[in-house]
C-alpha positions in Angstrom: 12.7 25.3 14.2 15.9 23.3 13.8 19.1 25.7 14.5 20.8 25.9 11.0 23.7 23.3 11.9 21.2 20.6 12.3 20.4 18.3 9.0 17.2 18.0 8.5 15.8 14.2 8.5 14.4 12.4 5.3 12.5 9.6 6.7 12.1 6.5 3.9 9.4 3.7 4.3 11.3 0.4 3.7 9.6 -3.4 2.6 11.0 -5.7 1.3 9.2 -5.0 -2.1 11.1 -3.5 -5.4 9.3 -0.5 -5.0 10.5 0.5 -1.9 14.2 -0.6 -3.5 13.6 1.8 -5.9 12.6 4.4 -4.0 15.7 4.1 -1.4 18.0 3.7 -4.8 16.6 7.1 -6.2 16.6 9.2 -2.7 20.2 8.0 -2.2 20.9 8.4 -5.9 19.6 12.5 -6.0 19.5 13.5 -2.3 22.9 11.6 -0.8 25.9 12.3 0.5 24.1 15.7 2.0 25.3 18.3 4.1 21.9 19.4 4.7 19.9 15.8 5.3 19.8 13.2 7.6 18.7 10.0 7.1 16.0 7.4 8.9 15.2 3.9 7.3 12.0 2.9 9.0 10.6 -0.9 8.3 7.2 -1.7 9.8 7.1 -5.1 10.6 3.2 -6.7 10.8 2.6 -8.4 14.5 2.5 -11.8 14.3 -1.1 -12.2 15.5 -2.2 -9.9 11.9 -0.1 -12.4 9.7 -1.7 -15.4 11.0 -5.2 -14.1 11.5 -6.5 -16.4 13.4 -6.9 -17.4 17.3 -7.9 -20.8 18.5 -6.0 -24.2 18.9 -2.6 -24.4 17.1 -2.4 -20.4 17.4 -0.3 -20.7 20.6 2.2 -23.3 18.7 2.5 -21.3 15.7 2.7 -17.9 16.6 6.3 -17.8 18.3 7.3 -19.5 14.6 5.7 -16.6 12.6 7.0 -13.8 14.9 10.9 -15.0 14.3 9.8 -14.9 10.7 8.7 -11.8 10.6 11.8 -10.5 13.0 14.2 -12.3 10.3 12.2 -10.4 7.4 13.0 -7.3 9.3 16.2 -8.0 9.7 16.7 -8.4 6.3 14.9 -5.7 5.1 17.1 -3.2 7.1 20.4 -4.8 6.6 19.8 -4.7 2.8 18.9 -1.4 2.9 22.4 0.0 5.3 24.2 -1.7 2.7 22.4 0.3 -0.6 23.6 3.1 1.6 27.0 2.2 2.5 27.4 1.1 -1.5 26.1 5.1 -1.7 28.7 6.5 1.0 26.2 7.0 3.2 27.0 6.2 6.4 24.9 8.9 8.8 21.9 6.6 8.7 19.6 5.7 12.1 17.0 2.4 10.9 14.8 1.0 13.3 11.6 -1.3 13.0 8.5 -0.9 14.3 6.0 -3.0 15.2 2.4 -1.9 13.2 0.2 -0.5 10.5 2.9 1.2 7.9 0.5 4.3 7.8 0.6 4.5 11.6 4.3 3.7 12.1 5.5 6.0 8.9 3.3 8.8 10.1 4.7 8.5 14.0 8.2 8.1 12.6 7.8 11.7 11.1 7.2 13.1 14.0 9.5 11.4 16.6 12.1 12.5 14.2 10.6 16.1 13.1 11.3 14.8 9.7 11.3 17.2 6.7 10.6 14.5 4.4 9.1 11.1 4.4 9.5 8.8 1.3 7.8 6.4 0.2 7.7 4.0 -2.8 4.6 3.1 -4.9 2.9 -0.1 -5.8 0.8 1.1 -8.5 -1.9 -0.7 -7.5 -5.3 0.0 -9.4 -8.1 2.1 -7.5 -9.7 -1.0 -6.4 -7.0 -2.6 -5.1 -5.7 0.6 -3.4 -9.6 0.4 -1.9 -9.5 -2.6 -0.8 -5.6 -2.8 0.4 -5.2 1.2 1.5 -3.1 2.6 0.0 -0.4 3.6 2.7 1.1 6.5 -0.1 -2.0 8.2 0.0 -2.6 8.0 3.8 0.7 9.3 4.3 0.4 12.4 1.9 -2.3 13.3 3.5 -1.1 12.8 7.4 2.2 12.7 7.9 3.1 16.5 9.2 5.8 16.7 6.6 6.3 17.4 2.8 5.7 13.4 1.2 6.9 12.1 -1.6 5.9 9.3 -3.3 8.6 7.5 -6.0 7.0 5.5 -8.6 9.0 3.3 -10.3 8.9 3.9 -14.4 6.9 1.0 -16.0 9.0 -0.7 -18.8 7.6 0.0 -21.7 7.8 -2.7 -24.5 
């Protein structure tokens, strides 16, 4: 167990969706500045080879393009997320991207950093499309060694 001068470490699953916003937004918003938590952005970024999906003449030429898509997505992703913390005051923040399957990466990230918490947003999908997709919320709740907690966004109600 952590000695009781170490923070324990929220871990948040970033995208570059609204959902994910959100869920940064309301974590920083009820659980930052913190003397007791430490916080870990973690973007998974999809190879370029699972974006494309497909192998064969012309793969060679356009995967090199793809990939420094995908590494300026990231980029993005993380820099607009240091800055919702910064705009918070929170400045003790450790972000990296990983390479792979959100579940796998979110679910490693919890334990590389014995995280206490791992936050995620929701997409509200439907069931089917959570079939179909996966739903990396629910695969997390129920493998990430660590309390989860998933952050819907409220829908607007007209």
């Amino acid at each position: 167990m952590a000695g009781s001068s170490e923070k324990q470490v929220v871990v948040i699953g970033i995208d570059d969706s609204e959902q994910s916003t959100y869920a940064l937004k309301w974590t920083l918003d009820h659980f930052f500045p913190s003397p007791i938590f430490k916080l870990v952005l973690v973007h998974s970024r999809p190879t370029a080879t699972s974006t494309v999906g497909l192998a064969g003449p012309g793969a060679a030429e356009i995967l090199p393009i793809v990939d420094s898509d995908l590494r300026k997505i990231a980029a993005r992703v993380v820099d607009s997320a240091r800055q919702l913390c910064i705009d918070k005051s929170v400045d003790d923040v450790t972000a990296e991207v990983v390479e792979g399957d959100p579940r796998n990466v979110l679910c490693d990230a919890v334990e590389k950093y014995h995280a206490a918490v791992l936050v995620v947003g929701s997409h509200g999908y439907g069931a089917i499309k959570r079939a179909v997709l996966g739903s990396v919320s629910d695969y997390c709740a129920h493998h990430a060694h660590c309390t989860v907690m998933i952050v819907k966004k409220p829908k607007i109600k007209h």
